[in-house]
C-alpha positions in Angstrom: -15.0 -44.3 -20.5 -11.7 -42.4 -21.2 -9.9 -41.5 -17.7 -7.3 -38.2 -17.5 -4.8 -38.2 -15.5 -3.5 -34.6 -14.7 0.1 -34.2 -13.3 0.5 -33.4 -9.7 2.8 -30.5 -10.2 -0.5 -29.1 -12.3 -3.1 -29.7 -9.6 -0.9 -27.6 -6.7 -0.5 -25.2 -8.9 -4.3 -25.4 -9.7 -4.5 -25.5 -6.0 -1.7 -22.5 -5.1 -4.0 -20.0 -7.6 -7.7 -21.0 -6.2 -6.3 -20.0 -2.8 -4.5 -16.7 -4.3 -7.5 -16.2 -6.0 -9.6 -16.7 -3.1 -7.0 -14.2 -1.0 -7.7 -11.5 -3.8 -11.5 -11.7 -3.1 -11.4 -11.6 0.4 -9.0 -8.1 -0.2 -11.2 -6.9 -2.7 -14.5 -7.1 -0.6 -12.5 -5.6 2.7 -11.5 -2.8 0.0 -12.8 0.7 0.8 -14.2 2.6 -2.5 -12.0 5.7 -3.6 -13.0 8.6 -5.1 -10.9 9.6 -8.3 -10.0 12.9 -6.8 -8.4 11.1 -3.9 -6.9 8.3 -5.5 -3.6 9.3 -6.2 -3.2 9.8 -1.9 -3.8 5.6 -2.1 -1.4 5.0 -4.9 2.0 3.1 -3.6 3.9 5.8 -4.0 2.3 8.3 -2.4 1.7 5.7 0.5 5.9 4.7 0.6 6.2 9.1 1.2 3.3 9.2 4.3 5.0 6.5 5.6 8.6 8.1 5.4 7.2 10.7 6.9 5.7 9.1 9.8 9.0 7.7 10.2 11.0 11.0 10.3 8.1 12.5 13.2 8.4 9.6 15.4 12.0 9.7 15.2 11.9 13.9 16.2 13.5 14.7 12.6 10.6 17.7 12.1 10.4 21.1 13.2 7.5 23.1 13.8 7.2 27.0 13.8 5.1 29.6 15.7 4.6 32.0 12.8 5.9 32.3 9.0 8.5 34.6 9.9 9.8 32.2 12.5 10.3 29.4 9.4 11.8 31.9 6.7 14.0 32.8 9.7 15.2 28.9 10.1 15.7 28.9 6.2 17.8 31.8 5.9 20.2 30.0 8.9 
């Protein structure tokens, strides 16, 4: 009988993707399904802008009006 020997740098990285791998399926089975119409409010980028602006509410940088006469009135100032 023939023996193999594989190289240790091949085996951890063998070993680094089955435990990547096995991160991605634990994500993937936690993962909530999306309808297309709403996918694009998931997509990175749209997620990077919600968080922005959670950012810029906690921090007071938002303005709220009364009536629509009240905002065009801010924009004209």
């Amino acid at each position: 009988m023939e023996q193999i020997v594989i190289p240790t740098n091949i085996v951890k990285k063998v070993e680094r993707l089955s435990k990547e791998l096995a991160a991605v399926k634990k994500e993937i089975s936690r993962a909530v399904k999306i309808t297309k119409s709403q996918a694009w409010f998931w997509s990175k980028s749209w997620q990077r802008k919600e968080k922005a602006a959670d950012e810029a509410i906690k921090a007071g940088k938002v303005h709220t009006f009364s009536s629509v006469n009240e905002l065009i009135r801010d924009l004209h100032k």
